[in-house]
C-alpha positions as CSV (number, residue, x, y, z in Angstrom):
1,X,-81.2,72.0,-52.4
2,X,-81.0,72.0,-49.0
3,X,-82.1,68.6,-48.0
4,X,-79.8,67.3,-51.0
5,X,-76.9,69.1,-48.7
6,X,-78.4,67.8,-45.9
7,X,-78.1,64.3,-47.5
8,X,-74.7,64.8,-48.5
9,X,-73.4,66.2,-45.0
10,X,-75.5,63.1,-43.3
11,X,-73.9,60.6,-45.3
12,X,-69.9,62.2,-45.0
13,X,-69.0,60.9,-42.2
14,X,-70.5,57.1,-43.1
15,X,-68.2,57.6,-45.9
16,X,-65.4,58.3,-44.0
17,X,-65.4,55.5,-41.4
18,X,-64.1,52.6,-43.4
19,X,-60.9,54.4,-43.7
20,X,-60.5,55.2,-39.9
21,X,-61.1,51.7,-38.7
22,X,-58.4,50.6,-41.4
23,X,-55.5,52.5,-39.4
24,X,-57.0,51.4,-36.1
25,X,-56.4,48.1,-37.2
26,X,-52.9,48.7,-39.3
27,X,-51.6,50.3,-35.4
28,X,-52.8,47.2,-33.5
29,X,-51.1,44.9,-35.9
30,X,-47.7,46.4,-35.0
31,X,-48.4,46.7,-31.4
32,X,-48.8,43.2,-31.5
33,X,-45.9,42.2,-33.6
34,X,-43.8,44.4,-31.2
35,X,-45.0,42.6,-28.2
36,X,-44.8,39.1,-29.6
37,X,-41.1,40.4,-30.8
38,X,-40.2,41.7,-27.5
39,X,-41.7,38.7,-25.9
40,X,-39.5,36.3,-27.6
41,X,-36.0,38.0,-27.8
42,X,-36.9,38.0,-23.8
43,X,-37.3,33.9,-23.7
44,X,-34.1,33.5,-26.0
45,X,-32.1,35.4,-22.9
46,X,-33.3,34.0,-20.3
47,X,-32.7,30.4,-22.1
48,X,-29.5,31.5,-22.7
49,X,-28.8,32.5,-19.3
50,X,-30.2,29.2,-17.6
51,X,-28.2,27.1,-19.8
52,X,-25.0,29.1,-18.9
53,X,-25.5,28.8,-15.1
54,X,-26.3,25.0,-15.9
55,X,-22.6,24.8,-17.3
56,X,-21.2,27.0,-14.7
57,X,-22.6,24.4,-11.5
58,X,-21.6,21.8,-13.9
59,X,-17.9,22.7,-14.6
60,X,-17.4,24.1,-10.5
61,X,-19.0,20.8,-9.7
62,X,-16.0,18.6,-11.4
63,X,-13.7,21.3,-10.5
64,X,-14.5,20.7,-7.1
65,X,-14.7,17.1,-7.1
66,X,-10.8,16.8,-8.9
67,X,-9.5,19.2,-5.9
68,X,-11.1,16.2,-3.6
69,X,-9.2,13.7,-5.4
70,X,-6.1,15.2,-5.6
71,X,-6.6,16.5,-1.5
72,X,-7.1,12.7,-0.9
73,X,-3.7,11.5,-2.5
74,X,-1.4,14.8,-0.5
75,X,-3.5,15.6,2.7
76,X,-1.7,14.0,6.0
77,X,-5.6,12.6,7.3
78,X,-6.4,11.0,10.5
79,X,-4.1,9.8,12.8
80,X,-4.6,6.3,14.2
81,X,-4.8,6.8,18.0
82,X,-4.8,3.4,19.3
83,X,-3.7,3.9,22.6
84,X,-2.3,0.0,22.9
85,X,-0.2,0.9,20.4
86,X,3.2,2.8,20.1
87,X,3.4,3.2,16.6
88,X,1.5,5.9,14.1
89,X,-0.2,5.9,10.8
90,X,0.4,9.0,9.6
91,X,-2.5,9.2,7.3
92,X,-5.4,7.2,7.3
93,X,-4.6,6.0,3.1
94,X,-7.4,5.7,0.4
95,X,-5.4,2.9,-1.6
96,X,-8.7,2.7,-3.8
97,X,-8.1,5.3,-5.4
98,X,-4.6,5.4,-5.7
99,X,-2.4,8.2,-6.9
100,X,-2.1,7.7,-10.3
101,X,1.7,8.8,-12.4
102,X,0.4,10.5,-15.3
103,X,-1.6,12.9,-13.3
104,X,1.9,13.6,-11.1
105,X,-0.1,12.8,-8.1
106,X,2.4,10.7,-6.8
107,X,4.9,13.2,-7.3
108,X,4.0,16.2,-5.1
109,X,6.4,15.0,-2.5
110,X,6.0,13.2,0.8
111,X,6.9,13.9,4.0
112,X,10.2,13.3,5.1
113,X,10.8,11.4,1.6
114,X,13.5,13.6,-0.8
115,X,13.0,13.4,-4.8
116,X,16.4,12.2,-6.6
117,X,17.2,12.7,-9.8
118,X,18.4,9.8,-12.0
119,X,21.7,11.5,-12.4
120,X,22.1,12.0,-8.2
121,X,21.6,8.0,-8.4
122,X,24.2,7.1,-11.1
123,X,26.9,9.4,-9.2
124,X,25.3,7.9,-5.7
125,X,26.1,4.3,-7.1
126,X,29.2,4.8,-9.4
127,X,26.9,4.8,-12.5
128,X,25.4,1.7,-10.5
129,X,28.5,-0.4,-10.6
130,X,28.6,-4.0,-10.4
131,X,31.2,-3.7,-7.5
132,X,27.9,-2.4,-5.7
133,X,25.1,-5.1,-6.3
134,X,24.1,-5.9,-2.8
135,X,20.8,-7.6,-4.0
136,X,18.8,-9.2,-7.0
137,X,15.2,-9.8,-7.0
138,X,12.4,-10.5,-9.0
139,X,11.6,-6.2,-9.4
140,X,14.8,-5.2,-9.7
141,X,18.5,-5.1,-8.4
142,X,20.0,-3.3,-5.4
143,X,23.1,-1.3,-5.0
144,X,24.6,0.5,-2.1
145,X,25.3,4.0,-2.7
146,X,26.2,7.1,-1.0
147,X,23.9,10.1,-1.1
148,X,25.5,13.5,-1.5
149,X,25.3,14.2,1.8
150,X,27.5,10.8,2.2
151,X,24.5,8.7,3.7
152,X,24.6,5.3,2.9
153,X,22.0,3.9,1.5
154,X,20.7,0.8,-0.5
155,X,19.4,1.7,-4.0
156,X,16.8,-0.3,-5.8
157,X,16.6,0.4,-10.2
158,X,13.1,-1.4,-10.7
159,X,12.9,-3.7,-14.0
160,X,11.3,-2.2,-16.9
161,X,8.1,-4.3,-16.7
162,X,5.8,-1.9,-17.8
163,X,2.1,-1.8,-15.2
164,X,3.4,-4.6,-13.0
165,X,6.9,-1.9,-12.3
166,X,4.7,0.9,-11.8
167,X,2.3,-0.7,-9.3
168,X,5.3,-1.7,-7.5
169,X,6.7,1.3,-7.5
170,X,3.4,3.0,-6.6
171,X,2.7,1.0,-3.6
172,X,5.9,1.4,-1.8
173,X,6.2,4.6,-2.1
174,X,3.1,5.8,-1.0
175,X,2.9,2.7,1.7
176,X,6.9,3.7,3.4
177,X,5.9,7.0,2.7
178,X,3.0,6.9,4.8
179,X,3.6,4.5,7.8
180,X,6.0,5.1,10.8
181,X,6.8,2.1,12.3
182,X,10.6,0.9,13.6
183,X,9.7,-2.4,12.5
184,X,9.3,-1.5,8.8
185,X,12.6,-0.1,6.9
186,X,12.4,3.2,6.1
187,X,12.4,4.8,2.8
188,X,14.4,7.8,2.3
189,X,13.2,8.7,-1.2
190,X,12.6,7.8,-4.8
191,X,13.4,8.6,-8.2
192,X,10.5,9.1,-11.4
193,X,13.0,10.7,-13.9
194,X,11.3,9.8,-17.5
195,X,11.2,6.2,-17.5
196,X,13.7,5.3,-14.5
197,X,11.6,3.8,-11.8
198,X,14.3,3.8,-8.3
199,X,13.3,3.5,-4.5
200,X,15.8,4.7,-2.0
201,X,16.3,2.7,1.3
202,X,17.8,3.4,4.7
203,X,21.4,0.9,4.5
204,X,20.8,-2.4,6.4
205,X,24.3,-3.4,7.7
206,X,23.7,-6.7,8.0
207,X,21.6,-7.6,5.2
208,X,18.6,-10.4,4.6
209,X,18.2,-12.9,7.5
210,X,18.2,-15.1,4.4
211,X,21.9,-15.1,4.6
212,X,22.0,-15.8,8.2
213,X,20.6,-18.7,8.3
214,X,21.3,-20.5,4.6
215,X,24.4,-18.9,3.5
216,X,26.7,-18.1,6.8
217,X,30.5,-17.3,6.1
218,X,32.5,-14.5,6.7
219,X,30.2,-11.9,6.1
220,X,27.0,-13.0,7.7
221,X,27.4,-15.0,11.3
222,X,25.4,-18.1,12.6
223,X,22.5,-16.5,14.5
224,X,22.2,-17.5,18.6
225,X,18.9,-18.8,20.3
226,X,18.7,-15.5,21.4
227,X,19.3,-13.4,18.0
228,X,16.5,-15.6,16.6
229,X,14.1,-14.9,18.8
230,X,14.0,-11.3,18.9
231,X,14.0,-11.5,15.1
232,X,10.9,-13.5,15.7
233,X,9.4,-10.5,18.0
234,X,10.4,-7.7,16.0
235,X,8.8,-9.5,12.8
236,X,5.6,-10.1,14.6
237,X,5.3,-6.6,15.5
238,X,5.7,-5.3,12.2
239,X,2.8,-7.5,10.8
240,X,1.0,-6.7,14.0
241,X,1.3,-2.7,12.6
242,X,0.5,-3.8,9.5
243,X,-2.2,-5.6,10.6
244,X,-3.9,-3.7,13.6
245,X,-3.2,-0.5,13.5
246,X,-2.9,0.9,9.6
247,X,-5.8,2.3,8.3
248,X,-6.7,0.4,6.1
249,X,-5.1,-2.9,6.8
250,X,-2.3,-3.5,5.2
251,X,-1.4,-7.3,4.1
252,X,2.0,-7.6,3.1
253,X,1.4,-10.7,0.8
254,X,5.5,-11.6,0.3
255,X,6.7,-12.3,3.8
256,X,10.2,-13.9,3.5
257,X,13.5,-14.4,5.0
258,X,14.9,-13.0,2.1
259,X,12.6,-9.5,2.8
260,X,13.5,-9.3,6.6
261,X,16.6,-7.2,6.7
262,X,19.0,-7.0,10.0
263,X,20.9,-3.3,11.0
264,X,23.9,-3.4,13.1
265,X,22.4,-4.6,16.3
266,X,20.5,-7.6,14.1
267,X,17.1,-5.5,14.8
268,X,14.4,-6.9,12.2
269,X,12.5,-4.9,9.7
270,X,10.5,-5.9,7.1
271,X,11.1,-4.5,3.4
272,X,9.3,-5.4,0.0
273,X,6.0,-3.8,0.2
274,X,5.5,-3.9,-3.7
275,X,3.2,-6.9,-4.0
276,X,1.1,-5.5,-0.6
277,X,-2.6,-5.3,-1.1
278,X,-5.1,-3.5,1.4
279,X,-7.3,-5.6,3.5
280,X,-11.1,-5.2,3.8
281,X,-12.3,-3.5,7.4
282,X,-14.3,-6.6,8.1
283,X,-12.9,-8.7,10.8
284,X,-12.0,-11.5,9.2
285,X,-12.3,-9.7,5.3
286,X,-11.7,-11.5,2.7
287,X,-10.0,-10.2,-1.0
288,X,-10.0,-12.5,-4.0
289,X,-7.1,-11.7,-6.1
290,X,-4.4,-13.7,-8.3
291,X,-1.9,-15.6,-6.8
292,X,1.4,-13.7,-6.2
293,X,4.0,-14.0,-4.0
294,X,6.8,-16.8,-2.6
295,X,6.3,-20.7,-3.2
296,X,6.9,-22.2,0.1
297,X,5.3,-19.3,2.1
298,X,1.6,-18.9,0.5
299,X,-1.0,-20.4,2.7
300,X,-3.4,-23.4,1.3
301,X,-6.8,-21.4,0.3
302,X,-4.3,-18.6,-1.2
303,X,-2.3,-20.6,-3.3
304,X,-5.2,-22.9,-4.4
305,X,-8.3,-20.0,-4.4
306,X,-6.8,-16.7,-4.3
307,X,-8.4,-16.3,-1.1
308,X,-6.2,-13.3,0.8
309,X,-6.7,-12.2,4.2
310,X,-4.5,-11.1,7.3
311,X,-4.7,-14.8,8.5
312,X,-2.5,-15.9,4.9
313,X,0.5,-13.2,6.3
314,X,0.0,-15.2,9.5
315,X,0.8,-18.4,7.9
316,X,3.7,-16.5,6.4
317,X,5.1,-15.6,8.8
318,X,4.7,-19.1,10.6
319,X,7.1,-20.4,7.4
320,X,9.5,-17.9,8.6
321,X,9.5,-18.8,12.6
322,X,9.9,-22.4,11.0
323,X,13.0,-21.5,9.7
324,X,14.6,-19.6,12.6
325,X,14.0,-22.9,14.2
326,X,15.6,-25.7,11.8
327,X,17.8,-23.6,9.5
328,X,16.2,-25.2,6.4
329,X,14.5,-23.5,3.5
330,X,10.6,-23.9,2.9
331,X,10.9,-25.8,-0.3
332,X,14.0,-28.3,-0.6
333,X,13.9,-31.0,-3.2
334,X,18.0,-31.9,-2.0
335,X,16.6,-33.9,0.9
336,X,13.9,-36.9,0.9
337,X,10.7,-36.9,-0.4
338,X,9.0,-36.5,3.1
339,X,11.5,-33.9,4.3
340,X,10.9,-32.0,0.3
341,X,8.2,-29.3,2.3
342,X,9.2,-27.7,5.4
343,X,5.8,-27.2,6.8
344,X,4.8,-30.7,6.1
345,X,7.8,-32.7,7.8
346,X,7.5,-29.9,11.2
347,X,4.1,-29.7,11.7
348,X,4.0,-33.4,13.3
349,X,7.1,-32.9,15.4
350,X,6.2,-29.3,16.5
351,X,3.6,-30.3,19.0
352,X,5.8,-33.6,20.4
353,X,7.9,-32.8,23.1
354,X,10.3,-35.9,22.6
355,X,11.0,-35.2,18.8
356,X,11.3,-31.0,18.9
357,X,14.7,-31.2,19.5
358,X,15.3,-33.1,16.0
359,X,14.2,-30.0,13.9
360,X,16.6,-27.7,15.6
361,X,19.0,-26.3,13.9
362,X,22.2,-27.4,14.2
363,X,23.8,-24.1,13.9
364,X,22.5,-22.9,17.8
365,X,24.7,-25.6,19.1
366,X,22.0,-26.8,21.8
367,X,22.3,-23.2,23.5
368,X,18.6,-23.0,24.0
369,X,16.3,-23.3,26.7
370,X,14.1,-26.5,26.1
371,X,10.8,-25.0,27.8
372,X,11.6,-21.8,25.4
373,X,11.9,-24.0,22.3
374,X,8.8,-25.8,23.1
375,X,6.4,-22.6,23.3
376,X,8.0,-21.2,20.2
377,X,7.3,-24.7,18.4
378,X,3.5,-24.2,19.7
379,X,3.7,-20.9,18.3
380,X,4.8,-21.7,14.9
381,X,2.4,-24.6,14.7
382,X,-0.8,-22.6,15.3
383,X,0.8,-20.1,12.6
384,X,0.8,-22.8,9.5
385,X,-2.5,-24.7,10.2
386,X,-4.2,-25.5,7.1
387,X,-7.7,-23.8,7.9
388,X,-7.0,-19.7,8.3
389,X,-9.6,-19.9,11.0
390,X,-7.9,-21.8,13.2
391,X,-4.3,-19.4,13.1
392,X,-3.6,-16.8,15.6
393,X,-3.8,-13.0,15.3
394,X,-0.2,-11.3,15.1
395,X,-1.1,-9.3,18.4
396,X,-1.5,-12.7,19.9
397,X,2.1,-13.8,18.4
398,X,3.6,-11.0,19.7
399,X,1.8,-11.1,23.3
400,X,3.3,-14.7,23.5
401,X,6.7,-13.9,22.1
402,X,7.2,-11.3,24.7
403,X,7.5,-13.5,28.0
404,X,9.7,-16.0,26.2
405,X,12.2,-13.3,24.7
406,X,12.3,-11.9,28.3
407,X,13.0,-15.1,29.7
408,X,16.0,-16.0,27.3
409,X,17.5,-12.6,27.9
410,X,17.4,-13.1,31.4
411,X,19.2,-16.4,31.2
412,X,21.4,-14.7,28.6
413,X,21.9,-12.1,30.5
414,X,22.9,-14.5,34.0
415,X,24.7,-16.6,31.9
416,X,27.4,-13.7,31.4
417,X,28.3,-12.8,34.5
């Protein structure tokens, strides 16, 4: 009995260990679910997290990079401190990227440049009366007006022509708005109201030199040797701004008579900067573009390759020191087949002393210094030479223009007493 006790008590606890180990292994089964459970729910976060900060850099980056944009079209930058010169850019420009209308950009307000409302400009003009058309050009018509604070000024209503309008628009504002020069005419403000396009001008009493020298009446007065030749100056040294000392060059593409204006004292500034395009920083850079601008006044490789540099503003301006001198216009099919193209019927006689006196206008009367006239003819010659290389710098012009202008007021000036 006892042994069979014995038996039984030996072989309980084999019995009973197939049942233990079961549990041990049910407990470690969820102690390793748990972990695996924990483990992932911990990944899932921490994804989660990463991808937020991932949007977070991504969306402060682009919020950072628009507040640089919009800094580059408001922020009065550098300040050109060339000390050979006494005029200032007030803002070194970033025309690449250039303020664009439906983001307002453009519409924050410049300095010393006053916002008008359409309304302002119809009581301004007399709801922009005929009786006050002082202009008509290819972007729109001008009208004097008075401001409510009873400044004159000339009003320009752009065409509606779509891109071509706005650029235009664009680029004057933010060019006159920008640059401080007393050769350039100032721009007292503008006008965006809905689909109005307007640009507000300081008053030029005495209009374009256009009308000086092919329309002279009552209203506009033959122009003296003298007259003409500070015109000369005073154009040269708004090129030479435009030219040397903007950042970047500027290249003013639509030099005419008709865009020189004349104030009271027949000072010179030069108007029209919607067709202006900026200039590379290369000496000599080059910009291939399409063919705008004045026929009679675009130089060869411009008008035949799009080729545009600060040399085809040179040769611009050349057209115009061509007309202070014979009175005559650059294109004029009236006259004789030789005489049809300005520059082609001077260029021979600029540089020969014995027939300069032919081209002169009639208009000065012979009241001109022949030495004078013959230094200005030199001038104007290097300024329409067919290559681009071979024409002056506008600082040049202006350095040789000085003397001269000097020397006629002098005599002017002798002559009087």
């Amino acid at each position: 009995m006892e042994d069979s006790r014995t038996a039984a008590t030996a072989t309980s606890p084999a019995m009973s260990t197939p049942g233990l180990t079961a549990k041990n292994l049910h407990h470690q089964h969820n102690t390793s679910l748990s972990y695996n459970f924990i483990v992932i729910i911990t990944l899932s976060l921490v994804s989660v997290v990463v991808v937020f900060a991932i949007f977070l850099i991504v969306v402060m980056f682009r919020r950072l990079k628009s507040v640089e944009k919009h800094n580059g079209c408001n922020e009065s930058g550098s300040i050109n401190n060339s000390t050979s010169s006494r005029f200032i850019a007030r803002t070194t420009i970033n025309f690449e990227s250039s303020p664009d209308l439906k983001a307002r950009c453009l519409y924050v307000g410049y300095k010393g440049v006053q916002v008008f409302t359409y309304k302002e400009l119809e009581q301004a003009t007399d709801n922009f009366s005929e009786i006050n058309v002082i202009g008509n050009g290819g972007f729109g018509v001008v009208y004097k007006g008075f401001l409510a604070d009873g400044t004159m000024a000339a009003i320009k209503r752009l065409h509606r022509d779509g891109k071509q309008m706005e650029r235009v628009f664009r680029m004057e504002v933010d060019l006159l708005s920008r640059l401080n020069c007393p050769y350039l005419v100032k721009l007292l403000g503008y006008c965006a109201d809905q689909h109005h396009r307007l640009l507000i001008y300081e008053f030029m009493v005495n209009g374009a030199l256009q009308q000086h020298l092919h329309c002279p009446g009552n209203q506009h007065r033959p122009l003296d040797w003298g007259n003409r030749l500070i015109i000369a100056l005073d154009c040269a040294r708004a090129l030479e701004f435009l030219h040397e000392h903007a950042s970047p060059t500027v290249i003013h593409r639509d030099l005419t008579c008709s865009n020189i204006l004349l104030d009271e004292n027949l000072q010179a500034k030069v108007s029209d900067f919607g067709l202006a395009k900026m200039g590379s920083d290369k000496v000599n850079g080059q910009i291939s573009t399409r063919v705008l601008g004045t026929t009679g006044y675009l130089a060869p490789e411009y008008a035949s390759k799009g080729k545009l540099t600060t040399k085809s503003d040179v040769y611009s301006y050349g057209v115009v020191l061509l007309q202070l001198l014979t009175g005559r216009v650059p294109v004029d099919i009236k006259r004789p087949p030789e005489e049809h193209v300005l520059v082609s019927w001077a260029l021979p006689r600029l540089t020969n002393r014995d027939k300069v006196d032919e081209m002169v206008d009639p208009a000065i009367q012979g009241q001109y210094s022949k030495k004078d006239l013959i230094q200005v003819a030199a001038i104007a010659a290097m300024c329409v030479q067919p290559e681009a290389d071979y024409r002056p710098l506008m600082v040049d012009v202006v350095q040789s223009l000085i003397p001269i202008v000097k020397s006629s007021n002098s005599i002017s000036s002798s002559g009087s007493h």
